[in-house]
C-alpha positions as CSV (number, residue, x, y, z in Angstrom):
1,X,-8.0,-62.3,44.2
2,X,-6.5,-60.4,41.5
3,X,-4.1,-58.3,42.5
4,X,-4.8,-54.2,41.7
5,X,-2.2,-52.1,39.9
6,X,-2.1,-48.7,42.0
7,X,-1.0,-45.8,39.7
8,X,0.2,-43.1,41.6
9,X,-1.1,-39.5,40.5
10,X,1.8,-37.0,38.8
11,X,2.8,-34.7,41.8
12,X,2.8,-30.9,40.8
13,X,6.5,-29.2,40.7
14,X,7.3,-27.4,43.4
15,X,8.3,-23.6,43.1
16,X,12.3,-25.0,44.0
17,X,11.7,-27.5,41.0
18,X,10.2,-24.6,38.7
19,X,12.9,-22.8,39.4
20,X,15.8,-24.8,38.9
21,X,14.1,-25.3,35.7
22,X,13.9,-21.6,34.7
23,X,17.4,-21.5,35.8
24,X,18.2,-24.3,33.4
25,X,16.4,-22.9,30.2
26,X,17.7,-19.3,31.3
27,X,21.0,-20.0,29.0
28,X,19.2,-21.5,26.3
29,X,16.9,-18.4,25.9
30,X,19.7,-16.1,26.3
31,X,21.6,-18.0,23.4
32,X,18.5,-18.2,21.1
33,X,18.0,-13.8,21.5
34,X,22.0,-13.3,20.8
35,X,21.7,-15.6,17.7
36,X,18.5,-13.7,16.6
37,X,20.1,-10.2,17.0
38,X,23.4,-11.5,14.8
39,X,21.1,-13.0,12.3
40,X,18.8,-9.6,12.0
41,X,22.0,-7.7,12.4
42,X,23.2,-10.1,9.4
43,X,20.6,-9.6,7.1
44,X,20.1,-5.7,7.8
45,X,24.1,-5.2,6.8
46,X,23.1,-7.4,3.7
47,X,20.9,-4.6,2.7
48,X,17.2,-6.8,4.1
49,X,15.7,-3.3,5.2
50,X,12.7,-5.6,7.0
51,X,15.3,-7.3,9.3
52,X,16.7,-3.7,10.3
53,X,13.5,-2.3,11.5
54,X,13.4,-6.0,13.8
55,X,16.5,-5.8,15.0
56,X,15.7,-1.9,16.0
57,X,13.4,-2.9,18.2
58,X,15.2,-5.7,19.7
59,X,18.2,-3.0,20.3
60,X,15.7,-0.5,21.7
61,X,14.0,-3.1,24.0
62,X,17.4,-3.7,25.1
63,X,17.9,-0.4,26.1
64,X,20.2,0.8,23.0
65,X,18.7,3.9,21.9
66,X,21.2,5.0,19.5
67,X,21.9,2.0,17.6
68,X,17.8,1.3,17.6
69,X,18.2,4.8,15.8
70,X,20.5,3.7,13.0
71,X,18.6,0.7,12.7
72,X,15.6,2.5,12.3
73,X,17.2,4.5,9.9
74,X,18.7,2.2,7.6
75,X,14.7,0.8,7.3
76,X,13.6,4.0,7.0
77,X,16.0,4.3,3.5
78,X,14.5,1.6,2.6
79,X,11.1,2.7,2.2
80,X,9.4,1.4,5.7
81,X,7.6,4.9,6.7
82,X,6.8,3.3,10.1
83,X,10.3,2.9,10.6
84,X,10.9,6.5,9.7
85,X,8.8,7.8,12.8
86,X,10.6,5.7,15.1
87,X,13.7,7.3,13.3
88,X,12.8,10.5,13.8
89,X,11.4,10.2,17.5
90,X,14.4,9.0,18.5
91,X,16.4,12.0,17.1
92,X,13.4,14.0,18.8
93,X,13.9,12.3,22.2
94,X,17.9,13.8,22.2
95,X,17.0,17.1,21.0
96,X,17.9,16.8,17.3
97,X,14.8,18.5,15.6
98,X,16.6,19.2,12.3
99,X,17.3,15.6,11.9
100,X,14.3,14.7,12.9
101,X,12.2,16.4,10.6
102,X,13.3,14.4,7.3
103,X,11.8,11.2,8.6
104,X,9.4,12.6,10.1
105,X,7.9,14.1,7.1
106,X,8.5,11.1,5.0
107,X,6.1,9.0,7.7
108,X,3.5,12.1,7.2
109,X,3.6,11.8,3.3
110,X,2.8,8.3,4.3
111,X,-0.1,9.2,6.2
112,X,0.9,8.2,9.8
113,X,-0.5,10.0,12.5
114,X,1.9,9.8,14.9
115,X,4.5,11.3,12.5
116,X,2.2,14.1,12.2
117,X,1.5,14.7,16.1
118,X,5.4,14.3,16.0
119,X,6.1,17.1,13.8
120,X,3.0,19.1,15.4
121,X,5.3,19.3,19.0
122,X,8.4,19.4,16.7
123,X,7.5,22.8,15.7
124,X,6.2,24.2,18.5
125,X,9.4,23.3,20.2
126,X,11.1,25.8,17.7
127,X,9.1,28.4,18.8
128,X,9.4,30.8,16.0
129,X,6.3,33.3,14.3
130,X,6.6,30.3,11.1
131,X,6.9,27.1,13.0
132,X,4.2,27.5,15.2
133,X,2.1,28.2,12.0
134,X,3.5,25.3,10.8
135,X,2.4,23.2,14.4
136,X,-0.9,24.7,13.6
137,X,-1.3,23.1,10.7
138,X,0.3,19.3,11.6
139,X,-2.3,19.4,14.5
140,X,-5.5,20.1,12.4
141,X,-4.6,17.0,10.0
142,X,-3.5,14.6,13.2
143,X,-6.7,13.1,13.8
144,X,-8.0,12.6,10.4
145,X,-4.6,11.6,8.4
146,X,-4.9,8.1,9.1
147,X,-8.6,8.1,8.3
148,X,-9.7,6.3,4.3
149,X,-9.8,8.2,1.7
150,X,-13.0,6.2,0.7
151,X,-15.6,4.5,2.6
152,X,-18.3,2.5,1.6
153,X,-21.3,3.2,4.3
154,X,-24.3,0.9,5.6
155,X,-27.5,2.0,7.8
156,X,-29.9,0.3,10.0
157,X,-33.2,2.4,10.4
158,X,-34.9,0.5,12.7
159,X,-38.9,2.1,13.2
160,X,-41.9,1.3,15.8
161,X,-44.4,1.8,13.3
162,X,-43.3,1.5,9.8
163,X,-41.2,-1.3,8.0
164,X,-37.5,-1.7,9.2
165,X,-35.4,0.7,6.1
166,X,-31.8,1.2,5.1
167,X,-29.1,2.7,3.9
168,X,-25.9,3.0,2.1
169,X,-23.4,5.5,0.4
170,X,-20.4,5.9,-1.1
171,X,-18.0,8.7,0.2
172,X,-14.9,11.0,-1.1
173,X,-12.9,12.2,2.0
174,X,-9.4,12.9,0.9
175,X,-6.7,15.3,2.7
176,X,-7.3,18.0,-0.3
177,X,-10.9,18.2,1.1
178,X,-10.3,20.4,4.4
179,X,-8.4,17.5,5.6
180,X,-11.0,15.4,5.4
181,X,-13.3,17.4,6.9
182,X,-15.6,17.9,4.1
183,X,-16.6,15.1,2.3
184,X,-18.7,13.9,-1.0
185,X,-20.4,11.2,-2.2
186,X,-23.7,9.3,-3.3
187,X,-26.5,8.0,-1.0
188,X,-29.3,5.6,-1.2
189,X,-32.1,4.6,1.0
190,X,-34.4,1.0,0.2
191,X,-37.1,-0.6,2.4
192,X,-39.2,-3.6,1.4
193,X,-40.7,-1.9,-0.9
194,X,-37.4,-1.2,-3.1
195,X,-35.5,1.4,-3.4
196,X,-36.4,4.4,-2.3
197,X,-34.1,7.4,-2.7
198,X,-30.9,8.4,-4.4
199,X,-29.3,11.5,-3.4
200,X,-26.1,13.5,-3.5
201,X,-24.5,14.2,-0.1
202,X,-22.2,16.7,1.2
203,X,-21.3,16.6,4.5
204,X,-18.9,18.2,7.1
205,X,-17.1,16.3,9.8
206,X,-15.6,17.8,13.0
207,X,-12.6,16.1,14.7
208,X,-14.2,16.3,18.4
209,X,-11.0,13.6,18.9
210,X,-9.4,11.4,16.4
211,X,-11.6,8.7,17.6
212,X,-15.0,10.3,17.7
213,X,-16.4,12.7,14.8
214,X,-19.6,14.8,14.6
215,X,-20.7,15.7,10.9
216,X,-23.6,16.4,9.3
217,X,-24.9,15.4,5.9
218,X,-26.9,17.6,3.5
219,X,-28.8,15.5,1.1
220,X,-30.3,16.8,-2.2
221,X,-32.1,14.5,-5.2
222,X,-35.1,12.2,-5.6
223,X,-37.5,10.0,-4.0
224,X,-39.0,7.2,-6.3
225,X,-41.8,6.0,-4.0
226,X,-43.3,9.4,-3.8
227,X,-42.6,10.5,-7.0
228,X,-41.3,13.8,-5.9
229,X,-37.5,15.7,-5.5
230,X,-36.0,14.9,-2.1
231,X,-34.1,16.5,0.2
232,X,-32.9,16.4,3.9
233,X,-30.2,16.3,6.2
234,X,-28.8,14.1,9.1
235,X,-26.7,14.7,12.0
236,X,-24.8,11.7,13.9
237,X,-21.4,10.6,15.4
238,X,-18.4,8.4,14.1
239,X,-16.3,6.2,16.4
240,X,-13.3,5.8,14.6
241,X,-11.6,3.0,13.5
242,X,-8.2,4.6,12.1
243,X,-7.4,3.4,8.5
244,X,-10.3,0.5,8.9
245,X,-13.5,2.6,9.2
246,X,-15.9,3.4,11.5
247,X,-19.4,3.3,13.2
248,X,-21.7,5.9,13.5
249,X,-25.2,6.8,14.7
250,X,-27.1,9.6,12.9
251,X,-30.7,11.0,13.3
252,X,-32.2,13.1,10.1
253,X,-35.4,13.8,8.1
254,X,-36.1,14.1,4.4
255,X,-39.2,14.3,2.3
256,X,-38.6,10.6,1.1
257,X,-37.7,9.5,4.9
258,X,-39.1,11.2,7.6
259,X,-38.0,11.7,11.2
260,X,-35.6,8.4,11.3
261,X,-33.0,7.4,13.8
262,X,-29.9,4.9,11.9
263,X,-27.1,3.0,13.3
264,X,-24.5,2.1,10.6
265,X,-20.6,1.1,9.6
266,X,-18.4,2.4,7.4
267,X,-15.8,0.7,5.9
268,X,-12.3,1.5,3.8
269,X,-13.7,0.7,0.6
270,X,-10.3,-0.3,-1.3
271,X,-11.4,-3.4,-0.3
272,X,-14.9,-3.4,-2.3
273,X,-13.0,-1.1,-5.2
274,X,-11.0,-3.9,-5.6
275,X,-14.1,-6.9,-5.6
276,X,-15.5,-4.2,-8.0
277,X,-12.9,-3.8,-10.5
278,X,-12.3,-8.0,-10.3
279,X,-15.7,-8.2,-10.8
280,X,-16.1,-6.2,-13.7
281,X,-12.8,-8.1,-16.0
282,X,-14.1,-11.5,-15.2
């Protein structure tokens, strides 16, 4: 009878074995993060502004607050306005507010909101008649500095009774406008039919919270499929997506589209500017 080769089944490592093997690759790993600092530290000294923001937060991971700062701050120089709020929170965090506010301001120029919340509770620190106007006015553009300057809208109108519609627009929100809280733009609704309306819209957005945003929407212009003027309005709710977009869901009326319910997206559109403009020079 042929004899049968027996294969014996790998035994799992203990927790003693996984240990001694943690212990083992312990040096290793400690080697390969001092040899990672000195070569961000390297690079950052060589004027590579991209390695100094890394190494800042490897030093303030460490624990290293005030070199993290210097780090930060060299970056900062350099042009990386994210680095520049880290700068300035820092500064913040031991109760240097005139130091703070240079970097600060360069990340709000940049659009960042938490340089702007930062400078907000900068100012209100101060105390004074002026800098709590100032505080004021950091807090109103928190929630909607980080939001497009541009979007490019899309709406489902679902309907019991009549054929599925939709919707799209294109929207002008920038800081000049009431801090985005006004904004302007064109808007279109199409069914199977074709298309259906085209409309100017104005609308007004209130920042409930950065994240969510009740506007309304006052449409004005023509109806093709009724031969007639248009107009109506809509009322609905964005959930915010920062920089990216959003989505929304709206309820409105107008003489083109009657009672209707829509749940959309909205999207930066310096993404479809730039298909546009591509498209248009090939």
């Amino acid at each position: 009878m042929a004899s049968r080769l027996r294969v014996s089944s790998p035994r799992a490592a203990t927790p003693w074995q996984a240990l001694r093997l943690f212990a083992a690759l312990l040096p290793l790993l400690s080697t390969a993060c001092v040899l990672d600092a000195a070569r961000l530290r390297a690079d950052c000294d060589a004027g590579l502004t991209s390695s100094c923001g890394e190494w800042g937060h490897q030093l303030l991971a460490e624990g290293e607050k005030q070199q993290a700062e210097n780090a930060f701050a060299r970056s900062c120089e350099g042009g990386n306005s994210d680095d520049c709020v880290y700068q300035g929170q820092l500064m913040m965090e031991r109760g240097e507010l005139d130091g703070a506010e240079p970097p600060l301001l360069k990340g709000y120029e940049a659009e960042s909101a938490e340089a702007t919340w930062a400078l907000a509770e900068l100012h209100q620190s101060r105390g004074n008649l002026q800098d709590l106007e100032r505080a004021e006015h950091f807090r109103w553009d928190a929630p909607a500095i980080d939001k497009p300057d541009r979007e490019f809208m899309f709406w489902v109108r679902p309907s019991l009774t009549n054929d599925v519609s939709y919707a799209v627009a294109y929207h002008f929100q920038p800081m000049e406008f009431w801090s985005r809280r006004m904004a302007l733009g064109v808007h279109s609704s199409f069914n199977g039919r074709g298309i259906d309306e085209l409309n100017a819209a104005v609308s007004y957005q209130y920042f409930l919270t950065p994240e969510l945003v009740p506007y309304g929407t006052v449409l004005v212009g023509g109806t093709f499929q009724k031969r007639t003027v248009n107009a109506g309005a809509e009322l609905g709710m964005k959930f915010c997506l920062g920089p990216y977009g959003h989505l929304n869901a709206a309820v409105g009326s107008s003489v083109g589209s009657p009672l209707h319910a829509s749940i959309g997206i909205g999207i930066n559109s310096l993404p479809v500017d730039l298909l546009l403009y591509i498209a248009a020079h090939l």
